[in-house]
KERO-302725 format. One record per residue (C-alpha): x, y, z. Coordinates in steps of 0.02 Angstrom, whole numbers. Last residue first. Layout:
! residues N
+--------+--------+--------+
|     px |     py |     pz |
+--------+--------+--------+
|      X |      Y |      Z |
...
+--------+--------+--------+
***
This chain:
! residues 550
+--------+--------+--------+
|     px |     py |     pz |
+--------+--------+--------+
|    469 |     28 |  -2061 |
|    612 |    -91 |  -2113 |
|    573 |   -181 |  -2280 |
|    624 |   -373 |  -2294 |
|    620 |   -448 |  -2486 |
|    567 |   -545 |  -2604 |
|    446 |   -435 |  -2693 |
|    492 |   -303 |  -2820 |
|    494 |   -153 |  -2743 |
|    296 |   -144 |  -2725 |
|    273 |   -293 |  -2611 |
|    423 |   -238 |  -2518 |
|    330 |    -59 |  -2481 |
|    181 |   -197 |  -2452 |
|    267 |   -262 |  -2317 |
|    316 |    -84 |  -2239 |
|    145 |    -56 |  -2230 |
|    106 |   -209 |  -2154 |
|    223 |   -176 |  -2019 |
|    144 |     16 |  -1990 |
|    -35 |    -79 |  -1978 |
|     18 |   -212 |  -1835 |
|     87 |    -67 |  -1747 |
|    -54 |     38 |  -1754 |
|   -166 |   -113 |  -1702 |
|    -32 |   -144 |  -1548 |
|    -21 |     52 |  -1500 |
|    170 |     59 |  -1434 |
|    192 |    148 |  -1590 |
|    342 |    185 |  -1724 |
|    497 |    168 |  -1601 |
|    412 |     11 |  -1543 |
|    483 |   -105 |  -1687 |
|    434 |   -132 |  -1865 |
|    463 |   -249 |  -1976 |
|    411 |   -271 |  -2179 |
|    418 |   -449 |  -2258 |
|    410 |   -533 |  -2434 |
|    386 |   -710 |  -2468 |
|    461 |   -837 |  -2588 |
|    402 |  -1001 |  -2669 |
|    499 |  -1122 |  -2743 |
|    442 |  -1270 |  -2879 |
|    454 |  -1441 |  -2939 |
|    307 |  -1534 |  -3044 |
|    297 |  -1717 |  -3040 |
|    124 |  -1701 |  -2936 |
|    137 |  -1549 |  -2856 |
|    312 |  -1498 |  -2743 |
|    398 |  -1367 |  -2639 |
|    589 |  -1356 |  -2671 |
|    665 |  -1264 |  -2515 |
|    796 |  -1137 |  -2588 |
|    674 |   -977 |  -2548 |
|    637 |  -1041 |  -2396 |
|    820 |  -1014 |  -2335 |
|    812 |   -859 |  -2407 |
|    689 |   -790 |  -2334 |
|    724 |   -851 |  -2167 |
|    916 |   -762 |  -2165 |
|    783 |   -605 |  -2207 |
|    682 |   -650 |  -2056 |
|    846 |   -633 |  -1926 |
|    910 |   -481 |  -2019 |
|    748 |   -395 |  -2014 |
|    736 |   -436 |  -1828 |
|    895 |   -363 |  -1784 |
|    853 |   -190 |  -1864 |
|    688 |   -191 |  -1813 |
|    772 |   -198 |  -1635 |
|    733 |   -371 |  -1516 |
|    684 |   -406 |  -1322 |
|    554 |   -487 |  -1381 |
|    516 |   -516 |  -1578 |
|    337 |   -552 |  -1643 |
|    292 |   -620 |  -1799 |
|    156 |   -592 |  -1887 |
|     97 |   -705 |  -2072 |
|      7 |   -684 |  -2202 |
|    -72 |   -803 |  -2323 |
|   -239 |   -809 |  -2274 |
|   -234 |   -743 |  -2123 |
|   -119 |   -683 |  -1941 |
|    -38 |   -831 |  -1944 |
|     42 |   -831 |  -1797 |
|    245 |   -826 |  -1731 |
|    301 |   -789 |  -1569 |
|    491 |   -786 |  -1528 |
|    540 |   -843 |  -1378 |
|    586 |  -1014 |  -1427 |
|    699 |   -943 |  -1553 |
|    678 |   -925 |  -1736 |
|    739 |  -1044 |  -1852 |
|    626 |  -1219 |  -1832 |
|    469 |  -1125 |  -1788 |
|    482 |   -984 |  -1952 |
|    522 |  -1175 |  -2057 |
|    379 |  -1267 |  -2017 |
|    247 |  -1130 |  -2041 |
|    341 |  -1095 |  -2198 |
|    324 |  -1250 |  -2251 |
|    142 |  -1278 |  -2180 |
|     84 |  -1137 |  -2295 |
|    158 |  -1217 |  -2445 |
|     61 |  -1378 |  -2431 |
|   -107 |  -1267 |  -2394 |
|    -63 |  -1220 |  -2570 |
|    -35 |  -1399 |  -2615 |
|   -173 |  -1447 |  -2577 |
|   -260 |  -1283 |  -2638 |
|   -238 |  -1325 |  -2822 |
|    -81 |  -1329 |  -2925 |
|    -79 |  -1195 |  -3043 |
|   -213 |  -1104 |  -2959 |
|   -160 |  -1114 |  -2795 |
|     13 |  -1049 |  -2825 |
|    -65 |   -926 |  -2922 |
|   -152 |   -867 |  -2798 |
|     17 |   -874 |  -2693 |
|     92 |   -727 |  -2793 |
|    205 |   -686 |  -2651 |
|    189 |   -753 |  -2486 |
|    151 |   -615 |  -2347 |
|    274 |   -576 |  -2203 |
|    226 |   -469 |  -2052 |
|    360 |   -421 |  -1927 |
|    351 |   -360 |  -1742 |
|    503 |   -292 |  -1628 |
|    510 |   -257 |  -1444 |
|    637 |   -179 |  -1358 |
|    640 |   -198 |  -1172 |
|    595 |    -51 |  -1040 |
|    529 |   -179 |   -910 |
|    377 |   -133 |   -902 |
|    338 |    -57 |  -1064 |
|    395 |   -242 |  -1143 |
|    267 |   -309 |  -1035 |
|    143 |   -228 |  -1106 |
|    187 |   -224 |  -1271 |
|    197 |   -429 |  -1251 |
|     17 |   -426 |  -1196 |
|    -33 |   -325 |  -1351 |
|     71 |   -438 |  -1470 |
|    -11 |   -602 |  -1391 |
|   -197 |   -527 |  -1384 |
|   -163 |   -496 |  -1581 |
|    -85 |   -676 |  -1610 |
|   -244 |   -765 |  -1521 |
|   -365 |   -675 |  -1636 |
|   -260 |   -718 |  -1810 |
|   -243 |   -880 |  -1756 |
|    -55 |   -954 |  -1668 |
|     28 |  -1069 |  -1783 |
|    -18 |  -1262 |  -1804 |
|      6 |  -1228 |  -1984 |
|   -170 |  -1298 |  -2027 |
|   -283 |  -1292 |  -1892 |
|   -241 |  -1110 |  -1829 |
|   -213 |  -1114 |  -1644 |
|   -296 |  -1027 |  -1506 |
|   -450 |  -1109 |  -1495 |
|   -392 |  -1289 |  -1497 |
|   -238 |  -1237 |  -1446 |
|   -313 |  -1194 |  -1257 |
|   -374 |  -1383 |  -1276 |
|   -193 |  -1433 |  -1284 |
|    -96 |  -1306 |  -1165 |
|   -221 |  -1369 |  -1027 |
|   -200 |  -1536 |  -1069 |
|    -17 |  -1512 |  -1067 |
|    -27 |  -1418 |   -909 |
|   -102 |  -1558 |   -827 |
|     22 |  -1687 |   -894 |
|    165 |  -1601 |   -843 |
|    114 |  -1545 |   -672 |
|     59 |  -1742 |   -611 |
|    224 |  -1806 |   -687 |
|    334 |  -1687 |   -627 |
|    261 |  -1705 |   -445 |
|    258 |  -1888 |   -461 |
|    450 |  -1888 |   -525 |
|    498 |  -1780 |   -387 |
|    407 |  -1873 |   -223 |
|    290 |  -1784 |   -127 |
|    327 |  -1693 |     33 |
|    182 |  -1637 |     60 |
|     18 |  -1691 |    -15 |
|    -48 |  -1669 |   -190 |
|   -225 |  -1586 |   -226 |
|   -298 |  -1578 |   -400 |
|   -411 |  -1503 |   -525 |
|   -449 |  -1366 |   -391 |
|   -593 |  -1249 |   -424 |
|   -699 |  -1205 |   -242 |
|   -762 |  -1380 |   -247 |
|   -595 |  -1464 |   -270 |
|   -500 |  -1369 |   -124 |
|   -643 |  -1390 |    -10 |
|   -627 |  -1596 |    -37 |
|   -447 |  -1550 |     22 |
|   -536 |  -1493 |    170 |
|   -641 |  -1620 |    217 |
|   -506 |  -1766 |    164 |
|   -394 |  -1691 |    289 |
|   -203 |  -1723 |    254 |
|   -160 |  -1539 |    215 |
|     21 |  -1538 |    190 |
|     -7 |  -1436 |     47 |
|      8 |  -1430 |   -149 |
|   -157 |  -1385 |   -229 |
|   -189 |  -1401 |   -409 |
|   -262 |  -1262 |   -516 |
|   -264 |  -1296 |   -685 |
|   -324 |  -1133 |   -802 |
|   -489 |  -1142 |   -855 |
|   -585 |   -992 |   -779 |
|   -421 |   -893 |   -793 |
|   -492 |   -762 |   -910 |
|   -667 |   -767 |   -850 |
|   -607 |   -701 |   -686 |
|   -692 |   -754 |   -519 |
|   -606 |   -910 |   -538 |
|   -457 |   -826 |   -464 |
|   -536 |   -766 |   -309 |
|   -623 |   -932 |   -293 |
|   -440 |  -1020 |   -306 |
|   -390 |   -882 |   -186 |
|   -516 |   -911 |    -57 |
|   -477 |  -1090 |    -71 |
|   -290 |  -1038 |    -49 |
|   -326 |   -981 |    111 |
|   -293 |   -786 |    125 |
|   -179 |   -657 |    188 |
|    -85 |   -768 |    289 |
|    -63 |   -921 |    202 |
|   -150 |  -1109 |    212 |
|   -188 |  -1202 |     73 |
|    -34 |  -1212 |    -36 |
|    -57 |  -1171 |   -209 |
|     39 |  -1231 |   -381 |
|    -55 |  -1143 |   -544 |
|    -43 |  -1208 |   -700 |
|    -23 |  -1147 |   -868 |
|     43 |   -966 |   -822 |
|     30 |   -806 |   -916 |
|    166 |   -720 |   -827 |
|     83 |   -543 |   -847 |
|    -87 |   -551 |   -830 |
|    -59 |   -702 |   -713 |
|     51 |   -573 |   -619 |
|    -59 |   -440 |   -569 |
|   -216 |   -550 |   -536 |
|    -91 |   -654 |   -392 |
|    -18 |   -500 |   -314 |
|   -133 |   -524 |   -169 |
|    -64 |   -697 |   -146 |
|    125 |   -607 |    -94 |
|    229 |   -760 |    -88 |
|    247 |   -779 |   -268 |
|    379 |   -902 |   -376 |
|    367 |   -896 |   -537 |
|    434 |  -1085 |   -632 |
|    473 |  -1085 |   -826 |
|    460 |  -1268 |   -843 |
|    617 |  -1388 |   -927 |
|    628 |  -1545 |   -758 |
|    756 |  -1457 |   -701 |
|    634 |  -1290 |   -679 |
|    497 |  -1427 |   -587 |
|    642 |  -1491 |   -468 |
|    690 |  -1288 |   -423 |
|    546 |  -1237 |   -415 |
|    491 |  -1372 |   -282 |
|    655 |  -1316 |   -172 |
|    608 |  -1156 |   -201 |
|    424 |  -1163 |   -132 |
|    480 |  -1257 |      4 |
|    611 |  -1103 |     58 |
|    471 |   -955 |     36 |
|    332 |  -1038 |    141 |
|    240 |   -909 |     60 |
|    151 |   -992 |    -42 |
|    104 |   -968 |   -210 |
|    195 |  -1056 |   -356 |
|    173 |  -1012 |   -544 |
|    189 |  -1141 |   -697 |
|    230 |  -1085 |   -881 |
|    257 |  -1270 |   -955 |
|    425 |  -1254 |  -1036 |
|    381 |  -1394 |  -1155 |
|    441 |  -1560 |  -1043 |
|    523 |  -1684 |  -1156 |
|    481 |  -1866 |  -1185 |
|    446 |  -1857 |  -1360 |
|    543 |  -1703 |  -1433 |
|    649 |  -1787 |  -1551 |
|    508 |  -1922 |  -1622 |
|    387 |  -1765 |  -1651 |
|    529 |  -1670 |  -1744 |
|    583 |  -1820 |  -1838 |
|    373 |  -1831 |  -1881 |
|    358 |  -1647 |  -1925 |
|    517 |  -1668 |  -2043 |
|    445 |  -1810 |  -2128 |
|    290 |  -1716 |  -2165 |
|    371 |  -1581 |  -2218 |
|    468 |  -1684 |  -2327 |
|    333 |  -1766 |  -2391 |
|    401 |  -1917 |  -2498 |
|    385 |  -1963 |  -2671 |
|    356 |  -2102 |  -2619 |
|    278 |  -2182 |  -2469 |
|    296 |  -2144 |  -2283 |
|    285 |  -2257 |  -2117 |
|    338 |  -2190 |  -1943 |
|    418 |  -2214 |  -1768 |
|    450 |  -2384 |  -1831 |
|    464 |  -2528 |  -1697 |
|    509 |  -2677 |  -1812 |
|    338 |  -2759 |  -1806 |
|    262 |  -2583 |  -1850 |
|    372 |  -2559 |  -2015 |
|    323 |  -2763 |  -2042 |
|    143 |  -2697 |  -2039 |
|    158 |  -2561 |  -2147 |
|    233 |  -2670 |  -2285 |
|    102 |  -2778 |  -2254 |
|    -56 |  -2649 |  -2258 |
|      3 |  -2586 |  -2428 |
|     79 |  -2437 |  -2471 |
|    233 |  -2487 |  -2570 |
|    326 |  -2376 |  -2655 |
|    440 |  -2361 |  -2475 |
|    485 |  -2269 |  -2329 |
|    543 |  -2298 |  -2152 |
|    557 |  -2193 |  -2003 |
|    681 |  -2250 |  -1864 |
|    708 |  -2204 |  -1683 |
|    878 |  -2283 |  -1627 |
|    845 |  -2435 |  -1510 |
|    986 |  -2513 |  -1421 |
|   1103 |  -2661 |  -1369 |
|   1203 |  -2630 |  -1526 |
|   1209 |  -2793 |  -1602 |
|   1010 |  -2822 |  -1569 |
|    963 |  -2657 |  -1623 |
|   1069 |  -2647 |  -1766 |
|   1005 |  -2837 |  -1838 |
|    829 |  -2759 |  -1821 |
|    878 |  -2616 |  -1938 |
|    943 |  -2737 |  -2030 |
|    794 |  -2850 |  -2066 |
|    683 |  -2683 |  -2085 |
|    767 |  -2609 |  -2241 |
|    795 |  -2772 |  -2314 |
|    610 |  -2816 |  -2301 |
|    612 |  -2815 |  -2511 |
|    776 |  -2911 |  -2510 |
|    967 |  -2891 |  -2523 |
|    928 |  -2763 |  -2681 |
|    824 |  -2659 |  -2557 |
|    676 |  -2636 |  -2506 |
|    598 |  -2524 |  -2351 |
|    681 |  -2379 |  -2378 |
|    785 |  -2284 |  -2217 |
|    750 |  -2137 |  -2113 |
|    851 |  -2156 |  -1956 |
|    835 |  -2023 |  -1824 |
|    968 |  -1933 |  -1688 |
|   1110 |  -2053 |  -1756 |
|   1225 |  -2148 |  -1670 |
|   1414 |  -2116 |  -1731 |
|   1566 |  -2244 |  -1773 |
|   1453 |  -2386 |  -1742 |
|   1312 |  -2306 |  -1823 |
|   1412 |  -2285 |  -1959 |
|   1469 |  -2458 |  -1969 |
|   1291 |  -2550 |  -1943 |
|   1234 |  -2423 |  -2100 |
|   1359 |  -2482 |  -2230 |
|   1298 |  -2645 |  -2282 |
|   1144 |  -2542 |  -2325 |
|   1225 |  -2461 |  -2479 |
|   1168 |  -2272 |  -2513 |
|   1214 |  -2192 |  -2349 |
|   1162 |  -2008 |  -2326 |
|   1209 |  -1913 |  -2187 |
|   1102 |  -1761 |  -2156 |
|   1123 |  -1616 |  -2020 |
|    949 |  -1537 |  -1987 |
|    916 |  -1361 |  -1990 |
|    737 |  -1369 |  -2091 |
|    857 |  -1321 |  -2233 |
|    965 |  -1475 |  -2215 |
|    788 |  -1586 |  -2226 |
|    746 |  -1509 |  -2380 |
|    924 |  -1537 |  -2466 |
|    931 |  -1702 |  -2409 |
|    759 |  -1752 |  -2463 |
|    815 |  -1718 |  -2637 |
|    965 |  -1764 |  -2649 |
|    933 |  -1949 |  -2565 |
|    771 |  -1950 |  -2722 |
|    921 |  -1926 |  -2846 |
|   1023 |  -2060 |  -2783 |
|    887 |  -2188 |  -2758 |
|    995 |  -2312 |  -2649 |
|    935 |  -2264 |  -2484 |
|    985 |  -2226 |  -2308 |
|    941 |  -2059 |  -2252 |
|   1031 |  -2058 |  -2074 |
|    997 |  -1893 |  -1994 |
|   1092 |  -1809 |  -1855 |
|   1008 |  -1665 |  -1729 |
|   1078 |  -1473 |  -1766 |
|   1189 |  -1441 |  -1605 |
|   1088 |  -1344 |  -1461 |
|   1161 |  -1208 |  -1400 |
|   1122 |  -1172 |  -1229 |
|    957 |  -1070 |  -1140 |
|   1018 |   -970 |  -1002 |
|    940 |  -1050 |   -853 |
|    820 |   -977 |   -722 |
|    856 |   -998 |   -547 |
|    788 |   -801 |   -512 |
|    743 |   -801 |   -331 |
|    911 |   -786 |   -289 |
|   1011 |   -916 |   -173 |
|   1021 |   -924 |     14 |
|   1199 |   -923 |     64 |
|   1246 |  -1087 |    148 |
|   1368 |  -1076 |    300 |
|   1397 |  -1268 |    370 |
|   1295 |  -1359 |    506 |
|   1376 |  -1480 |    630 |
|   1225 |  -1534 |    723 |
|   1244 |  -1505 |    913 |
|   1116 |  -1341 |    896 |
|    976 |  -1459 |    811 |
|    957 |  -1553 |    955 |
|    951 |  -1382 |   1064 |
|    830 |  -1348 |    943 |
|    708 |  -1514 |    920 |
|    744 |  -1497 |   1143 |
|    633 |  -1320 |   1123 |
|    499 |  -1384 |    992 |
|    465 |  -1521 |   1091 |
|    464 |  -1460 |   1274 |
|    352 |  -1332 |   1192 |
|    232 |  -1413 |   1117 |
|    209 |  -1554 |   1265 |
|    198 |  -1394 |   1384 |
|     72 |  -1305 |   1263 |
|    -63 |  -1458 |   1243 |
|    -33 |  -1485 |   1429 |
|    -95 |  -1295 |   1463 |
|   -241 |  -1307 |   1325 |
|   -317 |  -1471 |   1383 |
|   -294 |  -1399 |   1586 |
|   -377 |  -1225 |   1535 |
|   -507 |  -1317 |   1439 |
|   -525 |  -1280 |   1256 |
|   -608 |  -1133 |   1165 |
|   -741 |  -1156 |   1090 |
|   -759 |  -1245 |    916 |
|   -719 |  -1218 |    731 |
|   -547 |  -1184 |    762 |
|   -522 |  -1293 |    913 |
|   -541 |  -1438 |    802 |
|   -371 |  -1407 |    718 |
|   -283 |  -1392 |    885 |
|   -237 |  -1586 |    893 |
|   -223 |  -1626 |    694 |
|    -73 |  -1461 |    678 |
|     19 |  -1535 |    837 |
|     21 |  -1709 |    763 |
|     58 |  -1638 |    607 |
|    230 |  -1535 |    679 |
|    271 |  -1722 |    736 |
|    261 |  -1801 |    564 |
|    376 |  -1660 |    504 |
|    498 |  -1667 |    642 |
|    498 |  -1838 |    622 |
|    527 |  -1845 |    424 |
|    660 |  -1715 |    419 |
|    706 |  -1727 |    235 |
|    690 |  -1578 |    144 |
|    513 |  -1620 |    104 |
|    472 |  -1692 |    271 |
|    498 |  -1532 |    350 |
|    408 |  -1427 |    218 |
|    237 |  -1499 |    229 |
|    237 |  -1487 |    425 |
|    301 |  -1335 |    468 |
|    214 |  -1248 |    362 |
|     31 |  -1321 |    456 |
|    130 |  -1276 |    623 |
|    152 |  -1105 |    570 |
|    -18 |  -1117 |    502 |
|   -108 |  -1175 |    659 |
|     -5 |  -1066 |    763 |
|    -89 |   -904 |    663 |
|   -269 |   -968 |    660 |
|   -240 |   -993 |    832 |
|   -197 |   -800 |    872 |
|   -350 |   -760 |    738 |
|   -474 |   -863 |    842 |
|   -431 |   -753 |   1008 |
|   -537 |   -856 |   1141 |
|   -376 |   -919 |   1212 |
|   -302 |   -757 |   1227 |
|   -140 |   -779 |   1318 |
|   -112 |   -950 |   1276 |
|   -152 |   -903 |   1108 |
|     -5 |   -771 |   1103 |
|    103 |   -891 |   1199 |
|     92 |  -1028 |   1052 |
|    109 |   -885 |    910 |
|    294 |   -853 |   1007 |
|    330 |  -1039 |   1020 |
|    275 |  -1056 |    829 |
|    372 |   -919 |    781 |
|    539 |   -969 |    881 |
|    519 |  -1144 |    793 |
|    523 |  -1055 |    616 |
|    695 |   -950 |    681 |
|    764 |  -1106 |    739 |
|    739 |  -1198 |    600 |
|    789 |  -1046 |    464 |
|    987 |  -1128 |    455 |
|    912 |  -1305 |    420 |
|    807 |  -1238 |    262 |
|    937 |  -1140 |    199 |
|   1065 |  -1303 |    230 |
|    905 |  -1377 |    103 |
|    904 |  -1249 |    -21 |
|   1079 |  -1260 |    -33 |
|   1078 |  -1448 |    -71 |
|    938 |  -1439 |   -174 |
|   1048 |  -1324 |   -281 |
|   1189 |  -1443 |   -296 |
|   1063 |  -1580 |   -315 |
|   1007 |  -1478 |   -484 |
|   1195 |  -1466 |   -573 |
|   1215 |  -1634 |   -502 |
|   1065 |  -1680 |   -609 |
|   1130 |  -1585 |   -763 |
|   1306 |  -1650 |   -755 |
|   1232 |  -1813 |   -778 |
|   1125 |  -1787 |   -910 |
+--------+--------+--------+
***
């Protein structure tokens, strides 16, 4: 953690000696936009032009710091502000207006000349990170039911999870001495007493000055047990036999509390510098950050970048970002998407503006880190929510069959663009009538959530997986061969082929066929949707259980 917050002052840093090196440029502007309006005081568009410089000026001063100069530049920005809805001021207003402007802006620079100032070279656009290796997250299973330990450890190691098991509780203060476990799934009773579980797990907390996330399970299912589980700060109650799925969706939940999900968020202004330095805090904070100076591009790249939220400042030079919210409202496609305005726009008239014309919020500049994290975050997570609602099946959690289509034929596009491979896999489960037959649609829809589970847990991040019906299944590979992605989803296949699924007291697996198929056949989506499933059922026909290659 550490590393990574230097990692982000270090670019702060930069960003800000950017920032100090552009000062005299930015006060050369506003003294050059000053004469212009001097010169034509009737000329709306010449004050239009100071105002924003000024209006910059102020939201991105006090963000990297310089708190007077910011303040000031406001003071400026409130005093000509009403000559943009009004005549013209007096020659003597507008002349002392422009001599207390300039003086200011002129000593600010010879000020600003004494500093000692070192060479910074700007940094790319592009901050983004290469995502790391992350190391499979530890599991405690401490229990003394042998066989039922074997069990859930053999699940939970094919969800990618590294297992210890520890069959006498005397032993689990040691271990997590020696090593803290990610999670902590532990029974409730044991020969020590039937709140054993729950007595030392307290005892741990209290000798080791911390709080390890714990799930507990037990035969019992009765409001007591439950209640004790609660009392000592479970993260989750299950009874035998156990649902590993279940269990793994909880450890999963528990590990990924707290963390920011790569919100997609895009930044216009084109105060280039500020709009970094927020970047910067929000891509630090886990979001995939655009940056775009250019508001007339704004259409282009939505289609392309998909974003969750959109950051705007209120004042640019093609347009005011309450034009541009309208603009963008004007599409049904982006008629929900959060819009919250970032600006150093203190009036309460014109932030009201903001609202009415589609904002969900408006922050002022410079606003603190955490608030600006926190404010994003949980917008875009509403956002990504209710957009699950309607894009997400209800039972794997997967993207719907309607959803996954629009996905694969935005992902063609963008492939196109940028001359990327592109692959796309559909996998059916074999003979899963019977499945539902045999056992009834429980456990069926039991099944379906396995696999579900287990395509999110191995692919990457960027891979995008939907249930495209019934039992089927499309995946789609960026930046991927066939060749690649057939490898990939056969390592899948048989990984789910060892998971044990269960019904009642009865055990057994399941397996799935596949066929992929990459751009090389079609950059049509529905034809390539069509040439994968034909390659599936070429799989079907061989025998099942396996991955054909269109």
């Amino acid at each position: 953690m550490t590393e990574k917050n230097d990692t982000l002052q270090e670019k702060l840093r930069a960003l800000e000696a950017v920032f100090l090196q552009k000062l005299p440029s930015k006060f050369d502007e506003i003294i050059e936009a000053l004469e212009a309006f001097q010169s034509h005081p009737t000329n709306k568009d010449a004050l239009s032009v100071l105002h924003r410089h000024l209006h910059t000026m102020a939201g991105s001063a006090g963000t990297f710091g310089f708190v007077e100069l910011g303040e000031q530049a406001r003071v400026f920005e409130s005093k000509l502000k009403p000559w943009l809805v009004s005549d013209c001021p007096p020659d003597h207003e507008l002349k002392a207006f422009a001599d207390e402007l300039r003086d200011y802006f002129v000593s600010t620079r010879g000020r600003l000349a004494k500093m000692s100032m070192h060479e910074a070279q700007e940094p790319e656009d592009d901050l983004e990170f290469e995502e790391a290796d992350h190391p499979s997250s530890l599991i405690y299973l401490v229990d003394e039911d042998n066989e039922q330990q074997q069990a859930i450890t053999t699940q939970l190691e094919h969800f990618g999870y590294e297992v210890k098991r520890i069959p006498q509780l005397k032993d689990l203060a040691v271990a997590v001495a020696m090593r803290r476990p990610d999670v902590i799934v532990i029974e409730l009773s044991f020969p020590e007493g039937k709140i054993a579980g729950v007595d030392e797990i307290k005892k741990i907390e209290q000798l080791q000055r911390l709080r390890i996330p714990t799930i507990f399970v037990s035969k019992s299912s009765s409001f007591e047990s439950r209640l004790l589980a609660v009392r000592a700060k479970g993260d989750g109650y299950f009874t035998k036999p156990v649902d590993v799925v279940a269990v793994t969706e909880r450890i999963d939940n528990i590990l990924h509390r707290g963390e920011y999900k790569g919100y997609r968020i895009l930044i216009v202004d084109d105060d280039t510098v500020t709009s970094k330095f927020y970047g910067a805090i929000l891509r630090d904070a886990g979001m995939n950050v655009r940056l775009l100076s250019d508001p007339s591009q704004v259409l282009s790249v939505m289609t392309d970048f998909r974003p969750e939220l959109l950051l705007l400042d209120v004042y640019m030079p093609i347009c005011s970002g309450v034009e541009l919210s309208h603009l963008i409202r004007q599409d049904n496609s982006y008629v929900d998407v959060p819009i919250v305005f970032l600006s150093s726009e203190a009036d309460l008239t014109k932030q009201l503006d903001a609202v009415r014309a589609g904002a969900d919020d408006f922050i002022t500049k410079p606003v603190a880190p955490e608030y600006l994290i926190s404010s994003i975050s949980t917008r875009a997570e509403r956002y990504r929510s209710l957009r699950a609602l309607i894009m997400r099946d209800g039972l794997t959690g997967l993207f719907n069959h309607t959803a996954i289509k629009e996905q694969l034929a935005s992902e063609i596009l963008q492939a196109g663009r940028n001359g990327a491979h592109l692959a796309l896999a559909m996998i059916d489960l074999d003979n899963f009538k019977q499945i539902n037959d045999s056992y009834g649609h429980a456990t069926g829809d039991q099944v379906l959530r396995t696999l579900a589970r287990l395509l999110r847990q191995r692919l990457r991040r960027s891979d995008i997986v939907g249930r495209y019906g019934g039992e089927e299944f499309a995946i789609i590979f960026p930046d991927t061969t066939a060749t690649t992605a057939r490898r990939v989803l056969d390592q899948v296949r048989i990984a789910f082929a060892k998971i044990r699924q269960h019904s009642d007291d009865v055990e057994f697996s399941v397996t799935f066929s596949g066929g992929v198929a990459d751009l090389e056949a079609t950059t049509d989506a529905d034809e390539l949707f069509e040439v994968a499933d034909a390659a599936m059922y070429v799989s079907k026909q061989s025998g099942r259980n396996r991955i054909t290659l269109a």
